[in-house]
N, C-alpha and C positions, 0 to 999 in steps of 0.2 A: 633473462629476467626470471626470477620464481613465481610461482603458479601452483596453486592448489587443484590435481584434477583429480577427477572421479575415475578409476581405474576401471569399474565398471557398475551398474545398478546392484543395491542393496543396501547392508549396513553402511556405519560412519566408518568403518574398518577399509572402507573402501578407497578413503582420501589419501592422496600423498602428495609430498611435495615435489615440481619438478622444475627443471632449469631449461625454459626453453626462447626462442626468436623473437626479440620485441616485433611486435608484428607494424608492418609499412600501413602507409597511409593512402587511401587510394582516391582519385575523383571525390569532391564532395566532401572528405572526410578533417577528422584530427585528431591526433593521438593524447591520451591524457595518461598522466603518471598521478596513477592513484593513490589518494592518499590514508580512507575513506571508505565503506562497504556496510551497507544493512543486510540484514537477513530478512527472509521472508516466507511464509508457510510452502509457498509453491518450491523452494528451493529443496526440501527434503520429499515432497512430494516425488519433483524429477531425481531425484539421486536413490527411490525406491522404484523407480521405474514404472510408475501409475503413467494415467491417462496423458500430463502436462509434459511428459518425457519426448511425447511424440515430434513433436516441431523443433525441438531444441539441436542446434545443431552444433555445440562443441560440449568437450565433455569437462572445461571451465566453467563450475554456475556463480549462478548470483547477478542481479538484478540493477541493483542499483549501486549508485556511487559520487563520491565526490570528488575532484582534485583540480591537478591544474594544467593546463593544454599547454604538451611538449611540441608536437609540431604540428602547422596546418599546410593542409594541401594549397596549390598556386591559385586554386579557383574558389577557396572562402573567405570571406569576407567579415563574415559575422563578428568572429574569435579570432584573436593573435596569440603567440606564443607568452605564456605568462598568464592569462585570464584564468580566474578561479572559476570552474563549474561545477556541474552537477546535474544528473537526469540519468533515469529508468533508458537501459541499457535494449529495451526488447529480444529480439533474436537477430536486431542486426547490427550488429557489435563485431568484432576478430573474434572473442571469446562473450563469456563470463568476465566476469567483474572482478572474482578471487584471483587475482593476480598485480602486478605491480604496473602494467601497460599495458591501455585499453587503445584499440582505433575506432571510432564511429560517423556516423553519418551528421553532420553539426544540426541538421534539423532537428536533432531529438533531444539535445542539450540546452543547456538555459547558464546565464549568470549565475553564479552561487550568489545567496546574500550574503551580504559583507557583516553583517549583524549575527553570521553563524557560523560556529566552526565550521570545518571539515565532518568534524562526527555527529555535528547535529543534523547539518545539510542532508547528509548519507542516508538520514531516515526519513528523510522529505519526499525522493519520488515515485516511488508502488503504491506507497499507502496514500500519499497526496494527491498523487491525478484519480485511482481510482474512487478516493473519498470527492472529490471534486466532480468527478461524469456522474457518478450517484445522485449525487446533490441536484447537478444542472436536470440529469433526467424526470427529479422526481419534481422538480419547478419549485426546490425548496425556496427561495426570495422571494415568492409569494405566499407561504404557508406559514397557519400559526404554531403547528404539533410537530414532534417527531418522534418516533420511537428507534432505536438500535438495539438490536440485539446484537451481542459481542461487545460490548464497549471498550473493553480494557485492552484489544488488540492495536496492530497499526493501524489497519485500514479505521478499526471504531476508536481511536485515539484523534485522526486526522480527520474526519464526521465532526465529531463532536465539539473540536476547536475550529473547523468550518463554520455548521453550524452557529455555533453562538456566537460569531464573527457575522454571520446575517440574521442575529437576531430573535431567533425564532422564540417565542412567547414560551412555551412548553416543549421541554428536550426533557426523555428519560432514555436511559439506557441499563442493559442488563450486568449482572455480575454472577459470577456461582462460586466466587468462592472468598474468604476475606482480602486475601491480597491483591486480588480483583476489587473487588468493595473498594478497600483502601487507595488501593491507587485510584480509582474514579475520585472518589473524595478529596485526596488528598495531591495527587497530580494535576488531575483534571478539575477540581474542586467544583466538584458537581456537589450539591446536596442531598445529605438524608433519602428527602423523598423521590429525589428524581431516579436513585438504583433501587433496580428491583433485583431479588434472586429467583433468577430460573427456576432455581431448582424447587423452588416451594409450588407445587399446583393450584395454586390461588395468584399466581403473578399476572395472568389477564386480567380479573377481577380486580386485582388491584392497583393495576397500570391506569384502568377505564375509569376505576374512581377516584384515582389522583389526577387524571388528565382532565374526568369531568367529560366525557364521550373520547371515543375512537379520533386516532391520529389522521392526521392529512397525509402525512408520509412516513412509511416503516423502512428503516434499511435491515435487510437480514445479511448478516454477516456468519451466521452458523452453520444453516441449511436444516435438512432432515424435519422433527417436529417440532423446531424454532419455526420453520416459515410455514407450519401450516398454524402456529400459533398466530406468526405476523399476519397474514390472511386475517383471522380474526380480528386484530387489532386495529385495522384500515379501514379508514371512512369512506362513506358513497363518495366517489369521485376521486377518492385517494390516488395515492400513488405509492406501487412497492418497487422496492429495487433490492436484488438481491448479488452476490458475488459468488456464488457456490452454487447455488441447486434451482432448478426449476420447478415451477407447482406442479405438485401432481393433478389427477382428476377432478377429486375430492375441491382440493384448493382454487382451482380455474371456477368450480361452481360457485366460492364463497364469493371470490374477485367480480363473478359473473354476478350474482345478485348486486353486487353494490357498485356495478357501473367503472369498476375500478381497475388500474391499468398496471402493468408487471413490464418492469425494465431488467435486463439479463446484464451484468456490467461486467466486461471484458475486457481491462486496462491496455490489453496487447494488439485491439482492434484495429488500429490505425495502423498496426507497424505493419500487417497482412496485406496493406495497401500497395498497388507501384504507382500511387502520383505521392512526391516525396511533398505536398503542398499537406497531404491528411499526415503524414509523419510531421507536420511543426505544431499539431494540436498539443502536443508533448510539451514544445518550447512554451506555445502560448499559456500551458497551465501551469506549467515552474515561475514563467513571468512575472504572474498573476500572483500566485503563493511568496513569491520572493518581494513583491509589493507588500504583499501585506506582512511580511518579517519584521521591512524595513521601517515599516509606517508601525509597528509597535502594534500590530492589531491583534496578531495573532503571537505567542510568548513562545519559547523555544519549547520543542518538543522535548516530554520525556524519553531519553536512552539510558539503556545500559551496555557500556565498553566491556564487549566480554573478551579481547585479547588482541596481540599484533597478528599480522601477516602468518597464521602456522595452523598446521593440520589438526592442532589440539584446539585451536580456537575454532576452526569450522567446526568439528565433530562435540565438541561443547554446544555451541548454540543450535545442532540441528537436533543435538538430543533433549534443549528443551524447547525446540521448536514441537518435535513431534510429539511431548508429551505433556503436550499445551498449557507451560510453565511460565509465561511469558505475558507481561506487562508493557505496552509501549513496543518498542525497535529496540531491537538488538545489536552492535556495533561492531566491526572489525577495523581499525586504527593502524596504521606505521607509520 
């Protein structure tokens, strides 16, 4: 089968293509023939060989995907041969994702909705569970506010159409740049006031007075002096959640005055687990998200198909991965 590997950390110079062993299926598992592949910031991260490189154990990346289950081991139940799926691959997968055949453990996979392709599915699970354990952390079903900063990425694309699926009275989120803007508006069709730009030093000020007081829950999607901004923006008793960075000093005192609590969201937590019972949180959030496709609640995600199965289409999307050029999911197709 072809396989996109990483020959070793560094540039996208690094990728090539190779011809290697559909890999077997072992206890527990089932092979899917992909059809299907999102990108995601962590993918060029490990292919520079930063921090996220450390746990990853093949040198095939990529996260998620979609396709359809070629063969099951004698002891699954779940899935037969021919079922369309889909689910965030974690680290215990044969490989990565870039490739044509994947094996996994079936706890970590879900039904595809049938209401969505292959390339839409594909951008549903990184950004969907982790926009989902944010959510549950920060007790969004009970709150009236929310702020995101990042909005126009996956993770703050999949927030934001959660979000407004429970409701929430008041959603803003950030933008820095028009295409950013635009697509909030016009993707997500958020309004005028709900985007604000970072980049203007009056974006607290003017978050606080369109909101009318401090949010119930902040997601920070940026890090750095986004979340000592989000600090600010969070009501007594709030709730932040962040995917990137933890508060510094400074920040725990702000959290500290206002009684207020900081969730660290780690989409990969559960795979770290050996009771394979915490690996089906996975299934049960796809389930969940694939309900609400079906049930028309939530509208298909924006993608963009940046090319088939090939080492120009990896090295394309991580070079606008890393040069945070990116709108929504990015997509790999064959």
């Amino acid at each position: 089968m072809k396989a996109i590997i990483l020959k070793e950390y560094g540039g996208i110079d690094n990728f090539e293509m190779a011809d290697i062993p559909i890999p077997s299926i072992q206890k527990g598992q089932v092979r899917i023939k992909i059809k299907a592949v999102s990108f995601n910031p962590v993918d060029f991260q490990i292919r520079k060989g930063l921090p996220e490189s450390k746990s990853v154990t093949s040198n095939i990346l990529g996260k998620d995907l979609s396709g359809i289950v070629d063969e099951v081991h004698k002891d699954v139940t779940d899935f037969k041969k021919g079922d369309e799926v889909y689910g965030y691959v974690c680290n215990l997968a044969s490989s990565g994702t870039y490739t044509e055949y994947i094996s996994v453990p079936s706890e970590i996979i879900a039904k595809k909705p049938v209401i969505l392709s292959h390339e839409h599915a594909a951008s549903v699970p990184v950004a969907g569970i982790t926009a989902s354990i944010a959510l549950a952390k920060t007790k969004a079903r009970s709150s009236k506010s929310i702020f995101i900063a990042g909005g126009s990425g996956g993770v703050g694309t999949f927030s934001i159409m959660l979000a407004k699926q429970l409701s929430l009275r008041n959603l803003m989120a950030t933008a820095g740049k028009d295409k950013s803007f635009n697509y909030l508006a016009q993707d997500l069709h958020l309004k005028e006031k709900q985007i604000l730009n970072y980049s203007d030093d009056k974006f607290i000020k003017q978050a606080l007075e369109r909101n009318k007081g401090h949010f119930d829950i902040v997601l920070d999607l940026v890090g750095g002096k986004m979340l000592s901004a989000c600090c600010e923006l969070l009501a007594i008793d709030g709730n932040l959640a962040s995917v990137v960075d933890a508060p510094n000093q400074n920040d725990f005192e702000v959290l500290f005055q206002k009684n207020a609590s900081f969730h660290s969201i780690g989409a990969n937590a559960y795979s770290l687990s050996e009771n394979h019972e915490e690996w089906k949180t996975y299934q049960h959030i796809l389930d969940h998200i694939a309900n609400l496709f079906e049930s028309k609640k939530l509208n298909k995600p924006p993608i963009t198909i940046v090319g088939a199965l090939s080492v120009d289409t990896v090295k394309k999307a991580h070079e606008l991965l890393e040069n945070n050029l990116v709108q929504g999911k990015l997509i790999m197709a064959w």
